[in-house]
C-alpha positions in Angstrom: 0.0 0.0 0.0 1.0 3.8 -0.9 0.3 5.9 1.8 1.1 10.0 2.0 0.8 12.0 5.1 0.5 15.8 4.8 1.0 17.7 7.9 -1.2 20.8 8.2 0.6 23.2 10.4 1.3 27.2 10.1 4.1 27.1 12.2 5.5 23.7 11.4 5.2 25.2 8.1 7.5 28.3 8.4 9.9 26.3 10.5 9.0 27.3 13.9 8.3 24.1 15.1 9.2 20.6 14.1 6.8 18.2 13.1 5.8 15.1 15.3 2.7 14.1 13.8 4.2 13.3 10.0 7.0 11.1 11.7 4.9 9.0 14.2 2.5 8.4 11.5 5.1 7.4 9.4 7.0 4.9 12.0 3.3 3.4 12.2 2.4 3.0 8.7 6.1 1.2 8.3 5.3 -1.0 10.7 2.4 -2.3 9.3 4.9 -3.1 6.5 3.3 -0.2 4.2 5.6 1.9 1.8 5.1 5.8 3.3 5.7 7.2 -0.4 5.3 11.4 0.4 5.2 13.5 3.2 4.8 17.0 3.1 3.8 20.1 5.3 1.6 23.1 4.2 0.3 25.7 6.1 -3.3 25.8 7.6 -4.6 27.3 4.3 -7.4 25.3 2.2 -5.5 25.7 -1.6 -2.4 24.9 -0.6 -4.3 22.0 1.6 -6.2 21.2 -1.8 -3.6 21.5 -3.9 -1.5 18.5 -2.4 -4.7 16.0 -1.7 -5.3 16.6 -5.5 -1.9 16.4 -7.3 -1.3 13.2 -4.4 -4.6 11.5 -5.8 -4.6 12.2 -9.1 -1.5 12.6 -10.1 0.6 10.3 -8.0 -2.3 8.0 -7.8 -2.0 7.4 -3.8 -3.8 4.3 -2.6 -3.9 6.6 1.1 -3.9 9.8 2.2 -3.2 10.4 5.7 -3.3 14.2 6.7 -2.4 15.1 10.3 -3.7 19.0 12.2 -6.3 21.7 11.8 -9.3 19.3 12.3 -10.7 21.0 15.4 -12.3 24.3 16.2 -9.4 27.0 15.9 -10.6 29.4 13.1 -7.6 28.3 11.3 -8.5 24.6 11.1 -9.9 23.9 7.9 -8.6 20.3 7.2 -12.2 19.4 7.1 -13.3 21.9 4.5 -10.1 21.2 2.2 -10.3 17.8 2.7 -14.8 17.9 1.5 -14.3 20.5 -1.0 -12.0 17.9 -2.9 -13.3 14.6 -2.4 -16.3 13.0 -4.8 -17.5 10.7 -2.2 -17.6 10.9 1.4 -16.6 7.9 3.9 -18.2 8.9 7.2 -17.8 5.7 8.7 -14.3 5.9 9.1 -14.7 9.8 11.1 -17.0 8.2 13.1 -15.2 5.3 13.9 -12.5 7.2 15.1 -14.5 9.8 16.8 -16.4 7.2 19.0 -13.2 5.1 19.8 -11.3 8.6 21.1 -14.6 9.5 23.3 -13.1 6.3 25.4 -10.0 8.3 25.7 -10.9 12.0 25.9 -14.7 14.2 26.0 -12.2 16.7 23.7 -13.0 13.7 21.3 -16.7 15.7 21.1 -14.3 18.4 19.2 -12.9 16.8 16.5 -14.4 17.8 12.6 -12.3 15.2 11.4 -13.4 13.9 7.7 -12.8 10.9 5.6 -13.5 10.4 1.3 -12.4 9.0 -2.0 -11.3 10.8 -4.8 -10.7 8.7 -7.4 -9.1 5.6 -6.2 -8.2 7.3 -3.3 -8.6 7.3 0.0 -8.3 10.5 2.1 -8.3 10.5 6.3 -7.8 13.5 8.5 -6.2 12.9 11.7 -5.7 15.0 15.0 -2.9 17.1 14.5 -1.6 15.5 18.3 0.8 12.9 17.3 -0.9 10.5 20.3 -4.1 11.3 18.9 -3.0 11.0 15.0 -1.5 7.3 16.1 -4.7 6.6 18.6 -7.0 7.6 15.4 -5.0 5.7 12.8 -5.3 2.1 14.9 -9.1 2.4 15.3 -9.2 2.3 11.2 -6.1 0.2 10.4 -7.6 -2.7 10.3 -10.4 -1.8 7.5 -8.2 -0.2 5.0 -6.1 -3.0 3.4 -10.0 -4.0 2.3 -10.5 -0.5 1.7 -7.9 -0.5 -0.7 -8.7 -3.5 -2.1 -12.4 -2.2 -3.2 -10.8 1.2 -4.3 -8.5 -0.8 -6.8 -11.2 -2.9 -7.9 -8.6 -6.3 -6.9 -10.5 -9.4 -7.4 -9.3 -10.4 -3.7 -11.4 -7.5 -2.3 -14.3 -9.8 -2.5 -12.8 -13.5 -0.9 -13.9 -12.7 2.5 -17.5 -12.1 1.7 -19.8 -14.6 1.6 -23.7 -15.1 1.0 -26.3 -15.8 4.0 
């Protein structure tokens, strides 16, 4: 699996403070023997936020994008409304998942506007910009998105583990 992270930070962006989410996302996307293919940082703006999630998807063809910050109630977080405004199907399952798994962790979990969507064949997830919260997040959907994946790419293995009633 392909997997980019983007970190969404204003000041991780000018340099003013180093980035913990990208690389703890990355040491946990290695481990699950995944190839981590990009990472980048932008600043807390939704073109330049846009502008990566679409030239990762449709030009590098991505089977994951992982994007880590501005997914909570600052005015400056508008992961959420970059992340909407460029995908052609939502996949609110995977927000929610992660949402009701964190409320067993923290109430601040009530806070997060994380979202989750396809564009083309793939598959974009916002993650807290914490780097224990990005990890946290990012095991509550790990085990769905090999399948994920799988459906996205249209592999004839996506469909081996289902069975009729």
């Amino acid at each position: 699996m392909q997997v980019a992270i983007l970190t969404i930070s204003d000041r991780a962006a000018r340099g003013q403070r180093e980035d913990v989410s990208g690389p703890a996302l990355r040491e946990r996307i290695q481990a699950q023997g995944w190839e981590v293919t990009a990472q980048a940082i932008v600043p807390d703006e939704i073109p330049a936020i846009q502008e990566t999630l679409v030239h990762w998807a449709d030009v590098r063809d991505y089977d994951l994008i992982l994007t880590t910050g501005g997914t909570g109630f600052a005015p400056r977080d508008v992961t959420p409304e970059a992340t909407l405004a460029v995908v052609e199907r939502p996949a609110p399952g995977l927000a929610e998942a992660m949402r009701a798994a964190s409320l067993n962790i923290t109430p601040h979990a009530m806070l997060s506007r994380a979202a989750a969507g396809i564009r083309g064949r793939t598959l974009i997830i916002n993650l807290p910009g914490s780097p224990k919260a990005a990890v946290e997040n990012l095991q509550v959907v790990l085990p769905v998105l090999p399948h994920a994946v799988q459906l996205l790419r249209e592999d004839p293995q996506a469909e081996a583990g289902h069975t009729k009633r």
